[in-house]
C-alpha positions in Angstrom: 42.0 -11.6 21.9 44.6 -11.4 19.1 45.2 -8.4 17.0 45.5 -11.2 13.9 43.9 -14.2 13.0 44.2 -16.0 9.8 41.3 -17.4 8.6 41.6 -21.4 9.5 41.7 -20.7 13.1 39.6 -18.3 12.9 36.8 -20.9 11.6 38.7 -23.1 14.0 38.0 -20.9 17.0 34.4 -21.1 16.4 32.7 -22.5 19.4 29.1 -23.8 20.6 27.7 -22.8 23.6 24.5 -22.0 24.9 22.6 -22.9 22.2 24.6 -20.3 19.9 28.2 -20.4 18.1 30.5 -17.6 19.3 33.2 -16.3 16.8 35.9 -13.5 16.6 36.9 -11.5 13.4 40.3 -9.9 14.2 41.1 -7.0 13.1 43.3 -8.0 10.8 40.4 -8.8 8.6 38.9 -5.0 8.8 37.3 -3.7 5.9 36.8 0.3 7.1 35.3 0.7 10.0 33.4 -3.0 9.8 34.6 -6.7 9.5 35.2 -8.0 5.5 32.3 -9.8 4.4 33.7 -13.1 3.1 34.8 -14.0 6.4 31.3 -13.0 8.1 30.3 -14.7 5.6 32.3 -17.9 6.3 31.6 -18.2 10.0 27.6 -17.6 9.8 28.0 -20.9 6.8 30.5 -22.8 8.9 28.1 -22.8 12.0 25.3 -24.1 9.1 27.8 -26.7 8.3 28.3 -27.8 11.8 24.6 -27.7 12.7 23.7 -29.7 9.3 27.0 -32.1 9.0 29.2 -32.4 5.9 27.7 -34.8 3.3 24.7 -32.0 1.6 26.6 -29.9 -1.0 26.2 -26.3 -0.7 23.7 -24.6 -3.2 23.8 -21.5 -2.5 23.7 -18.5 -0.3 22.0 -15.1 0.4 23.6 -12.4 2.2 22.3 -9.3 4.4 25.2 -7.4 5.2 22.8 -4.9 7.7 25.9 -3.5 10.4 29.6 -3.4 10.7 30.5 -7.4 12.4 34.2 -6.9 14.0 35.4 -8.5 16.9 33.5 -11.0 19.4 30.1 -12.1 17.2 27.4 -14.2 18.0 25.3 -16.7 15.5 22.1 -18.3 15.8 21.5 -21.4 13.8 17.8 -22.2 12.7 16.7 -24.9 10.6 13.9 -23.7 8.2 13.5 -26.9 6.6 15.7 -30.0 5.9 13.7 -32.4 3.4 14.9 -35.1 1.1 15.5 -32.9 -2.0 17.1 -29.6 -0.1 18.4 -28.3 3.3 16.9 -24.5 4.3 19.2 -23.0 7.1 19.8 -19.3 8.3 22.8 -18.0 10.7 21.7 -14.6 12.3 25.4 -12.8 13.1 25.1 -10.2 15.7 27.6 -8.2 17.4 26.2 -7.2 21.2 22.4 -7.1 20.6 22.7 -5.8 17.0 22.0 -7.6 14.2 24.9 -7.3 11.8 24.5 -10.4 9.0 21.9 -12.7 8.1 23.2 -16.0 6.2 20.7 -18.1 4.8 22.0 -21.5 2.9 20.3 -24.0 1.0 22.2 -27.7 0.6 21.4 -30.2 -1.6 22.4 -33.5 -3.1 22.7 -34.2 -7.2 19.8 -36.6 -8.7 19.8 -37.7 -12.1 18.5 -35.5 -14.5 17.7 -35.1 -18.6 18.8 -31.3 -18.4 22.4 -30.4 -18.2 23.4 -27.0 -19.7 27.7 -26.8 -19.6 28.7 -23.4 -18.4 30.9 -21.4 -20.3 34.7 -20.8 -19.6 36.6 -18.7 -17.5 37.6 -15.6 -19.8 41.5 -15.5 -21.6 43.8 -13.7 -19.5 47.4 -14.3 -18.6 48.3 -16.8 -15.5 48.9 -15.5 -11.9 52.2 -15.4 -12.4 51.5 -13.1 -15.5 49.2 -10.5 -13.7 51.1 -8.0 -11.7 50.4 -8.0 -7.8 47.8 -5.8 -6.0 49.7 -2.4 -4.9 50.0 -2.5 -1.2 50.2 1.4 -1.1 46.9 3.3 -1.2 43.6 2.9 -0.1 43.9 -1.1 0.1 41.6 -2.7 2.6 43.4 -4.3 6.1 41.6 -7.8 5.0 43.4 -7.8 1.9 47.0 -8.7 3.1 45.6 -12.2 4.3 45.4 -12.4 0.7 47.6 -13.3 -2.8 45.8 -10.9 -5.3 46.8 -10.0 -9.4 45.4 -7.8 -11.3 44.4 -9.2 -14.6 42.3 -6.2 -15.2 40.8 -3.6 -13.6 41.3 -1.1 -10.6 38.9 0.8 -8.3 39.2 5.0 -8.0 40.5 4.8 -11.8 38.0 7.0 -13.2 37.6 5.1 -16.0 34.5 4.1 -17.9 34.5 0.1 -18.2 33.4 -1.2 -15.0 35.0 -4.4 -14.9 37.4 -5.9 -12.2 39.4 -9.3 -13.0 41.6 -10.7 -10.1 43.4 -13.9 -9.7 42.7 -14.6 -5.6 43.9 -16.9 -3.1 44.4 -17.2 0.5 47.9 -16.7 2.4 46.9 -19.5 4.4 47.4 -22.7 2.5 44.9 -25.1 5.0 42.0 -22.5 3.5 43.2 -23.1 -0.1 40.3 -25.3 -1.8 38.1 -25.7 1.5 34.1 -25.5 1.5 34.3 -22.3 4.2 37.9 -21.0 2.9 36.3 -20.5 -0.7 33.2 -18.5 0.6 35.1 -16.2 2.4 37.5 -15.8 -0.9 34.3 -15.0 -3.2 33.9 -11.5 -1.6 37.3 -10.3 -2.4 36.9 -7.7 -5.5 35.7 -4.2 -4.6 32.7 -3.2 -6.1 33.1 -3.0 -9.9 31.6 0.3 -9.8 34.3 1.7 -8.1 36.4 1.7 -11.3 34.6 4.7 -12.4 35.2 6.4 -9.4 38.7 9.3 -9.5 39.4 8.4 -6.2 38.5 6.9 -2.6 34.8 6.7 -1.7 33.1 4.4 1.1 31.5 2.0 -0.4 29.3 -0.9 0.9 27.9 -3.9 0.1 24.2 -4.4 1.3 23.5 -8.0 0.0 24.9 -10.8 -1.7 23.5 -13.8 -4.0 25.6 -16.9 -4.4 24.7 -20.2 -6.4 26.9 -22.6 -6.7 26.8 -24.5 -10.3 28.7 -27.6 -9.2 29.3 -29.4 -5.8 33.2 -28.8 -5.2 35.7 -25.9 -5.1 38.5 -28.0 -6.6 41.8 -26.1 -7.0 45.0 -27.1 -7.6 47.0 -24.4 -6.8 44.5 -22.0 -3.9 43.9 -19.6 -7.2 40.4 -18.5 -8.2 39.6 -16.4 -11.5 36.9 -13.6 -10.3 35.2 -11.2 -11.9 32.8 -8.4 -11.2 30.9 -6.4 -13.8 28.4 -3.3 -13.0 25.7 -3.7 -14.5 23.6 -0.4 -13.3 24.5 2.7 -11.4 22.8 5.2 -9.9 21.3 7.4 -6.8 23.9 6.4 -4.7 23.2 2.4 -5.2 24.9 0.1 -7.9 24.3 -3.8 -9.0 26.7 -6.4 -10.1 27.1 -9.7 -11.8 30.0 -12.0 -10.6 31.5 -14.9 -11.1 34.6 -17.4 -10.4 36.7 -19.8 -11.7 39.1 -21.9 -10.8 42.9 -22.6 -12.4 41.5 -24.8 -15.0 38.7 -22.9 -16.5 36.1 -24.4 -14.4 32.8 -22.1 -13.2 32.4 -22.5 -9.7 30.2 -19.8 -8.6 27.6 -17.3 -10.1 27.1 -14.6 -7.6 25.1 -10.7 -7.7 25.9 -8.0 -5.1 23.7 -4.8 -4.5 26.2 -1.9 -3.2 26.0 1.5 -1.9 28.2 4.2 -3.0 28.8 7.4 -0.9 30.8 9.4 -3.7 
């Protein structure tokens, strides 16, 4: 297999067979020794989508991240429940005979309802174009040069005290600008907030991730996404963090939590 894979064919080159959907993360999208977790992430959801079809909006998502997923993967599909009101599905990603990532989704479509709460707006910050670019030197992930990234605050292995990271994101690879699978993998690109605090390079590792989705499209004019991460407690070697993301006009489109580990 190829040495690099951007992320539409690699979503592309997702196949059924057997009963189970076989997938391939490259390793242009390592993250240390394992495969980056938005695009584990994306192919254990696309084989949901297949299995369920395209017209239930995605709710949300939870994510075990349980072993390193590089290279040739595996997903199981089960349908826990599909009713009138809300879908129930899980992928089961394994590498081999390993469980590496459960993906558990839940779809939905909108009914009318009396309660509607607007969600505030993406914090001020300068434009992309504003924001200087990630530095490509240094401890930077492989994954990350599949990506456009600027800073609009924060760095990890800064030793400072305000853990808070604030990226403008998109993808390189314009077909995955705006798409339902292209947008899950973007949502795990900041480093854990934690980190910030942190002098210099440390493993860190996310063990599981919470997504819900406040409205029913990704809408972007541009492929840019707002995220932020804030840590929100630290301590014995595990961390927790609120996330979210917006899009170019202001526009919440995800409310997300990770749980880390830290091994520094």
């Amino acid at each position: 297999m190829t040495d690099s894979l951007a992320l539409t064919p690699t979503l592309q080159g997702l196949r059924a067979e057997g009963g189970l959907y076989h997938g391939f993360v490259a390793p242009n999208w390592a993250q240390g020794r394992a495969g980056y977790g938005g695009v584990v992430t994306a192919l254990g959801f696309e084989a949901m989508r297949r299995e369920l079809g395209p017209d239930s909006p995605l709710r949300s998502l939870n994510v075990a991240f349980i072993g390193p997923a590089v290279g040739d993967l595996t997903i199981q599909v089960e349908r826990l429940r599909v009713g009138r009101t809300a879908a129930f599905l899980q992928s089961t990603v394994r590498a081999g005979t390993d469980v590496v990532a459960t993906v558990a989704a839940c779809f939905g479509p909108d009914r009318e309802s009396v309660v509607n709460l607007p969600s505030a707006p993406g914090p001020e910050v300068p434009p992309p174009d504003g924001c200087i670019p990630l530095p490509s030197g240094g401890p930077v992930p492989t994954f990350l040069k599949n990506l456009d990234v600027r800073i609009a605050r924060g760095l990890p292995f800064m030793g400072r005290q305000d853990p808070e990271i604030l990226w403008w994101a998109r993808h390189r690879d314009e077909a995955a600008r705006g798409a339902e699978s292209g947008f899950v993998a973007l949502l795990d690109t900041l480093p854990p907030a934690a980190a910030t605090q942190l002098k210099g390079p440390s493993p860190l590792s996310s063990l599981t991730w919470m997504v819900d989705f406040p409205g029913t499209g990704f809408d972007t004019t541009d492929g840019w996404y707002l995220l932020r991460s804030v840590s929100d407690y630290a301590g014995g070697g595990f961390s927790g963090q609120a996330m979210q993301a917006w899009n170019r006009d202001g526009k919440l489109v995800a409310l997300h939590r990770q749980s880390i580990a830290i091994f520094g």
